[in-house]
C-alpha positions as CSV (number, residue, x, y, z in Angstrom):
1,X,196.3,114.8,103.8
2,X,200.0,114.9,105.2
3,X,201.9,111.7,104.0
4,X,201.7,108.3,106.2
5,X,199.8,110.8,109.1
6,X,196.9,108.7,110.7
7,X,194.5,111.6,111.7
8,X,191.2,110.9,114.1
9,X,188.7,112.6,111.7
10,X,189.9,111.5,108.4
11,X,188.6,107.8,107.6
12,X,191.6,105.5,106.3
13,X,194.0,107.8,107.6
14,X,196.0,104.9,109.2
15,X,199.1,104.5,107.9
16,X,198.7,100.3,106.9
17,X,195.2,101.1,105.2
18,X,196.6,103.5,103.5
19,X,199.8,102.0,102.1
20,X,197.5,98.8,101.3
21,X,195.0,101.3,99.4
22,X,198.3,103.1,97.1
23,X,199.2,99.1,96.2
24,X,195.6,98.8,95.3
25,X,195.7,101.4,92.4
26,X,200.0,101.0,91.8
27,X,200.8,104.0,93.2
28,X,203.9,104.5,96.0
29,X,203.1,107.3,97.5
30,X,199.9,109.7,98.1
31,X,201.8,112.5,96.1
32,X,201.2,110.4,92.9
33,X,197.6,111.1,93.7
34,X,198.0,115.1,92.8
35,X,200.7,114.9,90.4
36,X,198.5,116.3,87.8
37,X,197.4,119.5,89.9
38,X,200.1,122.5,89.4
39,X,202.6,122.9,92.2
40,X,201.3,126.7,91.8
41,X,198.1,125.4,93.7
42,X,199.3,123.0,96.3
43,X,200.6,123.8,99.8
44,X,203.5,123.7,101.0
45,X,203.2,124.1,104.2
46,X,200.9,123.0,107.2
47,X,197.8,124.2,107.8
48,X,197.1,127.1,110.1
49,X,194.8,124.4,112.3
50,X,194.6,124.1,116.0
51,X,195.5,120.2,117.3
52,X,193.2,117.5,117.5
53,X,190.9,118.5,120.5
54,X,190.7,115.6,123.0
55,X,186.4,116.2,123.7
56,X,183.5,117.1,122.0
57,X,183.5,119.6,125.1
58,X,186.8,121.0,124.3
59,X,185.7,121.5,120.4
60,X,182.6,123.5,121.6
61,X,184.6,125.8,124.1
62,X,186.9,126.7,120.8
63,X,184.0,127.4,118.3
64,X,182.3,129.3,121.2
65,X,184.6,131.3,121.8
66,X,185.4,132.2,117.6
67,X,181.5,132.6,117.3
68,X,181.2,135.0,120.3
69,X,183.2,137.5,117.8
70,X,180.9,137.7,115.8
71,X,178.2,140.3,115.7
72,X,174.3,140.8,114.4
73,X,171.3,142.3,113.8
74,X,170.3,141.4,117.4
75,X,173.0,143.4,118.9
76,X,172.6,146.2,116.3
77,X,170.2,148.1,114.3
78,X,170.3,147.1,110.8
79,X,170.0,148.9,107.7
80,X,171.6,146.7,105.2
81,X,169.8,144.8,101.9
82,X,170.7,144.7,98.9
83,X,169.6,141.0,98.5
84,X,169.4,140.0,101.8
85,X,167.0,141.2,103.8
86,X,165.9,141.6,107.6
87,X,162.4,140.5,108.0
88,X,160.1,139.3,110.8
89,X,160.1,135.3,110.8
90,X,157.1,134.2,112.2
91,X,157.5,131.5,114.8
92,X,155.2,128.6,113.2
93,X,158.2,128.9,110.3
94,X,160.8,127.8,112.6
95,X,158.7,125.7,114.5
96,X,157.7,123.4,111.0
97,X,160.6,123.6,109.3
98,X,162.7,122.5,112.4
99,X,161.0,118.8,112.4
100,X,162.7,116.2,111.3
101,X,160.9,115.2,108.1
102,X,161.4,118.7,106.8
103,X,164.7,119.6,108.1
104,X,166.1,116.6,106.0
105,X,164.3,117.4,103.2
106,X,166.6,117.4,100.0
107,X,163.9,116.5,97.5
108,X,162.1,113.4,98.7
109,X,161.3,110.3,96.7
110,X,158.0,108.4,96.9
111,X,159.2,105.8,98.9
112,X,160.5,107.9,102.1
113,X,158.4,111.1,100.9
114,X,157.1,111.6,104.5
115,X,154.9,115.0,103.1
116,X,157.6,116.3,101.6
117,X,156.1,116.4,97.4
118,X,152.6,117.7,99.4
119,X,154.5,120.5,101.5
120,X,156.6,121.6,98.3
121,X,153.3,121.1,96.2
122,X,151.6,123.6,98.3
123,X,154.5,125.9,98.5
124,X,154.7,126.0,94.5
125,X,150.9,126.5,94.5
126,X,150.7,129.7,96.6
127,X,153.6,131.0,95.2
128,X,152.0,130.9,91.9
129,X,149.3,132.5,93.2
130,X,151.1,135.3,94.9
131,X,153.3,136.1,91.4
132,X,150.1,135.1,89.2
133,X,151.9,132.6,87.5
134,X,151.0,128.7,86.3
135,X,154.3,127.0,87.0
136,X,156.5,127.5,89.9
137,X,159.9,125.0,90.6
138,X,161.3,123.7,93.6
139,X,163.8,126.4,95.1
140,X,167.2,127.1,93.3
141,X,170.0,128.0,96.1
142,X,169.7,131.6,95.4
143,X,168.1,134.4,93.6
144,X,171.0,135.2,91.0
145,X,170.8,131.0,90.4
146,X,167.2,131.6,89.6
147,X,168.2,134.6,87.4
148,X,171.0,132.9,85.3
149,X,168.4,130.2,85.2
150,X,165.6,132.1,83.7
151,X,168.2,133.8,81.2
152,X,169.0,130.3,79.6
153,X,165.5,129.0,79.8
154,X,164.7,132.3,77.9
155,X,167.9,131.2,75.5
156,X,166.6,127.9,74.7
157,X,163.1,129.3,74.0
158,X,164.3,131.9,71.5
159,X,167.7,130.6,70.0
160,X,168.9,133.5,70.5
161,X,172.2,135.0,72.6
162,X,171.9,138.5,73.7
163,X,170.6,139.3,77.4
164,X,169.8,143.1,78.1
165,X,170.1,143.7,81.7
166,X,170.3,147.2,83.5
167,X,173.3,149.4,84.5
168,X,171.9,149.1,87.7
169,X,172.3,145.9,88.7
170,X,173.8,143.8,91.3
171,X,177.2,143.0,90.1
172,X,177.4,139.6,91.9
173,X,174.3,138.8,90.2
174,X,175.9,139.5,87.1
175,X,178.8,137.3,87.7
176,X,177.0,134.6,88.4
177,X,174.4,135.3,85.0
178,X,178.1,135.6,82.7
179,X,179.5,132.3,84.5
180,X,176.5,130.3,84.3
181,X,175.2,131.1,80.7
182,X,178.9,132.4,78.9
183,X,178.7,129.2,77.1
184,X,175.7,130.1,74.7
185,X,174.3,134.1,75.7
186,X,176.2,137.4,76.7
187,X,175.0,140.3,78.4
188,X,174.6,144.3,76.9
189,X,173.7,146.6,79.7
190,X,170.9,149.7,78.8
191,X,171.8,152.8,80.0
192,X,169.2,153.8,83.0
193,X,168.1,157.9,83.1
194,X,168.3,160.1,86.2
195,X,165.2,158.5,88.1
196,X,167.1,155.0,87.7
197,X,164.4,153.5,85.8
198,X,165.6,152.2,82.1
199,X,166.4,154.6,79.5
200,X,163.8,153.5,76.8
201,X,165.3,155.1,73.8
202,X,168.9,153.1,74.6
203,X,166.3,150.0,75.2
204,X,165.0,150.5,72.1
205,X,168.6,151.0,70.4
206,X,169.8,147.7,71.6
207,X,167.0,145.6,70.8
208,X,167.3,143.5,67.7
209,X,166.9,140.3,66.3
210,X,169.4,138.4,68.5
211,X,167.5,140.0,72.1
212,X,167.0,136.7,73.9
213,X,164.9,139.4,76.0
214,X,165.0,142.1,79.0
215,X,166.0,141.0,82.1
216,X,164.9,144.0,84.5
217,X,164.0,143.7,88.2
218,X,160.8,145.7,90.0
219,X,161.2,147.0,92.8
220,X,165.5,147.5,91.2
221,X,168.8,146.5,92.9
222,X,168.9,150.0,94.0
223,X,165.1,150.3,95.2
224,X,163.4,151.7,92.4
225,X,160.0,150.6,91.1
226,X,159.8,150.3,87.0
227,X,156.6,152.4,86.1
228,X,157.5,151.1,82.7
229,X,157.5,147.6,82.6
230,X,154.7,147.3,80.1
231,X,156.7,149.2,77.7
232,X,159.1,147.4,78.1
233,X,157.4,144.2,77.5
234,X,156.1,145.7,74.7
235,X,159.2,146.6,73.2
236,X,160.7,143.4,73.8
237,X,157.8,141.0,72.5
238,X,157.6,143.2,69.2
239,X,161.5,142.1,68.8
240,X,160.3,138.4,69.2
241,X,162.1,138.2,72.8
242,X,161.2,137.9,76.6
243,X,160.4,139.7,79.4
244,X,162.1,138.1,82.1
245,X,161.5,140.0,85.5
246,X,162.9,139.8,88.5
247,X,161.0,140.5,91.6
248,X,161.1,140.6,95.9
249,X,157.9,138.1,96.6
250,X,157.2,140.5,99.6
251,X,156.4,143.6,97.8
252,X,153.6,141.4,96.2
253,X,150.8,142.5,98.6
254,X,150.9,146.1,97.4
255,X,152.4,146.0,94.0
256,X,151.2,145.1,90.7
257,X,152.2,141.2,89.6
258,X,154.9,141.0,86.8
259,X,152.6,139.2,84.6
260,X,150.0,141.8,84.3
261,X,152.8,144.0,82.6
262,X,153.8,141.6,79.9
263,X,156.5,139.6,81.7
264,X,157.1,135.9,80.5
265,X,158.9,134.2,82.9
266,X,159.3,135.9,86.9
267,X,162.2,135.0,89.3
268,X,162.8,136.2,92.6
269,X,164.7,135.1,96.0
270,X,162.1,133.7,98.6
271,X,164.3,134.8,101.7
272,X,162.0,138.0,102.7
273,X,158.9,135.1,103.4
274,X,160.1,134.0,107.0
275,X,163.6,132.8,106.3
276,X,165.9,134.2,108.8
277,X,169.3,135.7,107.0
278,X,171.6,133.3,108.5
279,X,174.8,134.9,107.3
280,X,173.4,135.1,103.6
281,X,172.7,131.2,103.8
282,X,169.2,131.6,103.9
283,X,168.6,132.5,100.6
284,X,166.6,130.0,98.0
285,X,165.5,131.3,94.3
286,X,162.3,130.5,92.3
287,X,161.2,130.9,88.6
288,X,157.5,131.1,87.2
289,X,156.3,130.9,83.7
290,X,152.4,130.5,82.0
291,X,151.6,126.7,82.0
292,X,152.6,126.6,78.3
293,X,154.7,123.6,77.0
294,X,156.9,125.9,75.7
295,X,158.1,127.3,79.2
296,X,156.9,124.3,81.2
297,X,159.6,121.7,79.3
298,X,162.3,124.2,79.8
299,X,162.6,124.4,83.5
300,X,165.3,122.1,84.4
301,X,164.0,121.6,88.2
302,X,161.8,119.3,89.5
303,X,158.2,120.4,89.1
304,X,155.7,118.8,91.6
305,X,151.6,118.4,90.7
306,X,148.9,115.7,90.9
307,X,149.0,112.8,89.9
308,X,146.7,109.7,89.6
309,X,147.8,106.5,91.6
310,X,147.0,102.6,90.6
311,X,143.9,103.4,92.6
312,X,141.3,104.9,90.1
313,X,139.9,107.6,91.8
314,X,143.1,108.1,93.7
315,X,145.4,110.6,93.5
316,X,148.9,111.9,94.8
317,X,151.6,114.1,94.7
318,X,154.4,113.9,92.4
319,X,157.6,114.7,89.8
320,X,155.7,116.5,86.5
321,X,157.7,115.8,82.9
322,X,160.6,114.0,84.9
323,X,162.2,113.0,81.8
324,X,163.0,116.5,81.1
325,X,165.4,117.2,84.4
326,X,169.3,115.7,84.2
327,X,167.4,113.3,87.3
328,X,165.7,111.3,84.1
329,X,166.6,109.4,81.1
330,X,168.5,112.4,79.8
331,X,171.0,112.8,82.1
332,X,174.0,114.7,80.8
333,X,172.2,115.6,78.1
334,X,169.0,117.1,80.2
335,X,168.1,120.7,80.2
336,X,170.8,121.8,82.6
337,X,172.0,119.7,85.5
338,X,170.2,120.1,88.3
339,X,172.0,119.2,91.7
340,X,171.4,120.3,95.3
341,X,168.1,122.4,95.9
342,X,166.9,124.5,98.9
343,X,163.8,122.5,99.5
344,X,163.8,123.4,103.1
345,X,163.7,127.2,102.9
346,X,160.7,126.2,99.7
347,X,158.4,124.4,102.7
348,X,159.0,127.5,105.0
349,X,158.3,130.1,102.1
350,X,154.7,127.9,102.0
351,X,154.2,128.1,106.0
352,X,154.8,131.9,105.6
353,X,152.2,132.4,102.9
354,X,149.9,130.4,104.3
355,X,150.1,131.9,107.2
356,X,149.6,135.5,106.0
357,X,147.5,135.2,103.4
358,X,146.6,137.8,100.8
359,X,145.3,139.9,103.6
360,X,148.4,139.7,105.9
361,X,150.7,140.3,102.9
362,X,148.9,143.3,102.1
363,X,149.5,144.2,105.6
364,X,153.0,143.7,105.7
365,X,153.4,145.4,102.6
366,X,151.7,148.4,103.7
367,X,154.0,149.0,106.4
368,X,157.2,148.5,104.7
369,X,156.2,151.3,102.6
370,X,155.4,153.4,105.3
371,X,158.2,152.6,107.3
372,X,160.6,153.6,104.4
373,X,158.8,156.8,103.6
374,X,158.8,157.8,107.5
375,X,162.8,157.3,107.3
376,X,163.2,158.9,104.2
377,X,161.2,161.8,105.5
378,X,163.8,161.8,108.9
379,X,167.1,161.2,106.9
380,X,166.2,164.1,104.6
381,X,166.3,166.6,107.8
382,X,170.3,165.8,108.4
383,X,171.8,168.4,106.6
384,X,173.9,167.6,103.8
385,X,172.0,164.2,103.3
386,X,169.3,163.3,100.4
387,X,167.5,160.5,100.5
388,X,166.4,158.9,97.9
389,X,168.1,160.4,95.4
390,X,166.6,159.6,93.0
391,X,163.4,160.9,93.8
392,X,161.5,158.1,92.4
393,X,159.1,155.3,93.5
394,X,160.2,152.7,95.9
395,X,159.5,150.1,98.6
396,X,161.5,149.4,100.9
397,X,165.3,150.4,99.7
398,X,166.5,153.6,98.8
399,X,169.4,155.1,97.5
400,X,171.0,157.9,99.9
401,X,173.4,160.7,98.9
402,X,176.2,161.7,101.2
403,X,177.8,163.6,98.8
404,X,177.1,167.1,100.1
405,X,178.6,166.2,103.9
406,X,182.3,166.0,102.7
407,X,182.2,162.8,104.3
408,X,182.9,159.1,103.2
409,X,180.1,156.3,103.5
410,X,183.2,154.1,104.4
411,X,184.0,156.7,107.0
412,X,180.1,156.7,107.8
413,X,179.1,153.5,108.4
414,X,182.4,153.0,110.3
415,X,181.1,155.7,113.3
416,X,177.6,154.2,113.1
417,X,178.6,151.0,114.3
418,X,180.5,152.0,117.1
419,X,176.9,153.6,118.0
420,X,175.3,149.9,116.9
421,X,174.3,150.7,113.8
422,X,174.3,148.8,110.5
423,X,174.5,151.5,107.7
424,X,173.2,151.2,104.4
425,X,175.7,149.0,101.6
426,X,178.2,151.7,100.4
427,X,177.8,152.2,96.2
428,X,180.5,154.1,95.6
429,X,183.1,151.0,94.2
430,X,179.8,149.9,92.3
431,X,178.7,152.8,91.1
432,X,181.2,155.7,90.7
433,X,179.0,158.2,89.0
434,X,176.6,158.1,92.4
435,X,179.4,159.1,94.4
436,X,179.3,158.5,97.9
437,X,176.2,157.1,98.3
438,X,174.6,154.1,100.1
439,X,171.4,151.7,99.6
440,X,169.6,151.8,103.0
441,X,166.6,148.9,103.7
442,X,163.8,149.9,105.8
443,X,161.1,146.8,106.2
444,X,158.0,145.9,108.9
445,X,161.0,144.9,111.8
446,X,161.9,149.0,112.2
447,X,159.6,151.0,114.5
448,X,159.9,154.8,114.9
449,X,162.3,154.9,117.2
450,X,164.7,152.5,115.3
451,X,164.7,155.2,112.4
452,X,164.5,158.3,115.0
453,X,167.9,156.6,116.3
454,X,169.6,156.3,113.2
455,X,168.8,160.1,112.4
456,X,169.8,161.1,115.5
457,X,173.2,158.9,114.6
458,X,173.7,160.1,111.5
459,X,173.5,163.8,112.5
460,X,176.4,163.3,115.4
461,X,178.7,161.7,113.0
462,X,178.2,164.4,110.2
463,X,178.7,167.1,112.6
């Protein structure tokens, strides 16, 4: 705020109201408010802000006008993922999740609950079912929240402080793991072998009696399905740790379940079940775990089930083992604190499910894969180009090589968009020794021609 400056969109801007606030608390000037925050962090200067606009009109011409910069995945063919995914959104998603009751829907209380514990209750349910789990929480914000969330459930389960994650791994995932659990676990990456699936034997070197347990995703950051996840397991469990396993919910149809290779607790990002990408706002994490008391107590979200009323005979929906989230007794000295949740993007993630059902995720499943093998078939006849490099199982993102063209990705995806085209995310800051490579997404929203185009594409610019 800029001294004695009254200002129409800050309350108690005025300058009297303010001066009577300052002899309130004894202080003489707003300055005295900050003096503990280093001069290296305050500005010094005004902000780079347009005047006060005089109508809402006027206000909606200007962000118009910034916003018609912008472009999408309407305008352009897509081929990004890497976390955030283009799939189709079914209409009844939007259409429920845009009323009123829902769109508000932070977490609900009995008193103004308006559906909300049922509509969360039944999205926890089916997602339980999909990942044949027990125990599914109301949505983190994100998948890597939902990650660094299993890791210290994991921690308190074990005592232990040792996470092994894979070299292949998304490295803002990993930030957000170190800087949400550095206070009681580190991190020790395992080496992964040519295929990009874990290296077993360095597994095996780095497990010990410290492993908190094996965090490994299926299908991988970088596409690739884990054939070895029950040795893995296996590995870990003999150790006394966890098998913590990420997964995409969507790949679910046509994939084998987490739990029936050994893993303990699952996490995943609910985005691909009809959640538009909205910029990368649209993501909204889960975590699932056996309905054991062990696992059950050390979720630190809220947990909706049955529950009997008053009424005998009655029953309704509501919080399970309250006492154990920061929202109970415990408070600071709950599991973790638990703040805002992505409740909304939870109900649509139920209307999706329910709307597809085993049958229709099967279905989508199906043609993902196809879809993906069609383009890597297409982007293996430009010359110089090998797709899927690593020649190993995957779904529906694959690792391509550009390394025999002489060309950049950078330089790549740069001529692709001025043809409308969203290349695949470029590796080569992440992961030098693949060169210049890119992670290309193929889901059930390309059609032939879509991945006929980007051939075509790709051959003119590597000519």
């Amino acid at each position: 705020m800029r001294g004695f400056e009254s200002h129409p969109y800050i309350p108690n801007s005025v300058p009297d109201v303010q001066a009577e606030m300052l002899k309130e608390i004894g202080m003489g000037s707003l300055e005295e408010l900050h003096k503990n925050v280093p001069e290296l962090l305050k500005l010094k200067e005004e902000m780079n802000l347009p005047e006060a606009f005089g109508s809402e009109y006027e206000l909606r011409r200007h962000v118009e006008r910034l916003l018609s910069k912008d472009t999408d995945c309407k305008k352009n063919l897509n081929f990004l993922g890497a976390g955030c995914w283009q799939h189709y959104v079914p209409a009844i998603c939007d259409e429920i999740n845009g009323k009123g009751e829902f769109l508000t829907a932070y977490g609900g209380e009995p008193y103004n609950d308006e559906g909300r514990f049922q509509a969360l209750f039944e999205y926890e349910s089916m997602v339980a079912e999909l990942v044949d789990m027990d125990v599914v929480n109301v949505p983190t914000m994100d998948w890597a929240q939902a990650a660094a969330t299993t890791a210290r459930m994991a921690q308190r389960i074990t005592g232990r402080s040792t996470l092994l994650v894979p070299e292949y791994m998304d490295a803002e995932k990993k930030k957000v793991i170190e800087n949400y659990a550095e206070c009681c676990l580190k991190m020790v990456s395992v080496k992964c072998d040519c295929m990009g699936h874990l290296d077993l034997e360095d597994l095996k070197s780095k497990i010990n009696e410290d492993t908190i347990g094996v965090y490994f995703e299926n299908p991988g950051y970088l596409g690739v399905i884990e054939p070895n996840g029950q040795k893995i397991s296996d590995m870990v469990h003999e150790a006394g740790g966890l098998s913590l396993v990420g997964v995409d919910p969507i790949s679910l149809g046509v994939l084998a379940t987490p739990p029936s290779y050994g893993a303990d607790i699952v996490c995943g990002d609910l985005q691909p079940l009809g959640i538009h990408m909205y910029y990368g706002g649209g993501q909204s994490g889960f975590m699932a775990t056996r309905d054991e008391e062990k696992f059950v107590m050390e979720f630190p979200s809220r947990l909706f089930g049955l529950a009997p009323t008053s009424k005998p005979g009655e029953y309704g929906f509501g919080d399970v083992a309250y006492d154990r989230t920061s929202f109970g007794h415990h408070r600071e000295h709950g599991k973790e604190y638990v703040g805002t949740q992505s409740a909304l993007w939870g109900i649509t993630a139920g209307v999706y499910l329910a709307t597809m059902g085993p049958q229709g995720m099967a279905e989508v499943g199906r043609k993902i894969m196809a879809n993906a093998q069609y383009a890597v078939k297409k982007l293996n006849e430009v010359p110089g180009v090998k797709a899927n490099a690593f020649g190993s199982a995957f779904f529906k993102e694959f690792v391509v090589d550009f390394n025999g063209t002489g060309k950049t990705v950078a330089d790549i995806n740069k001529a692709l968009l001025e043809k409308g085209i969203f290349g695949g995310k470029d590796l080569s800051a992440e992961f030098a020794n693949l060169g210049q490579s890119a992670l290309y997404c193929v889901t059930e929203i390309h059609t032939k021609e879509d991945i006929d185009t980007l051939a075509a594409a790709l051959k003119e610019v590597l000519q």
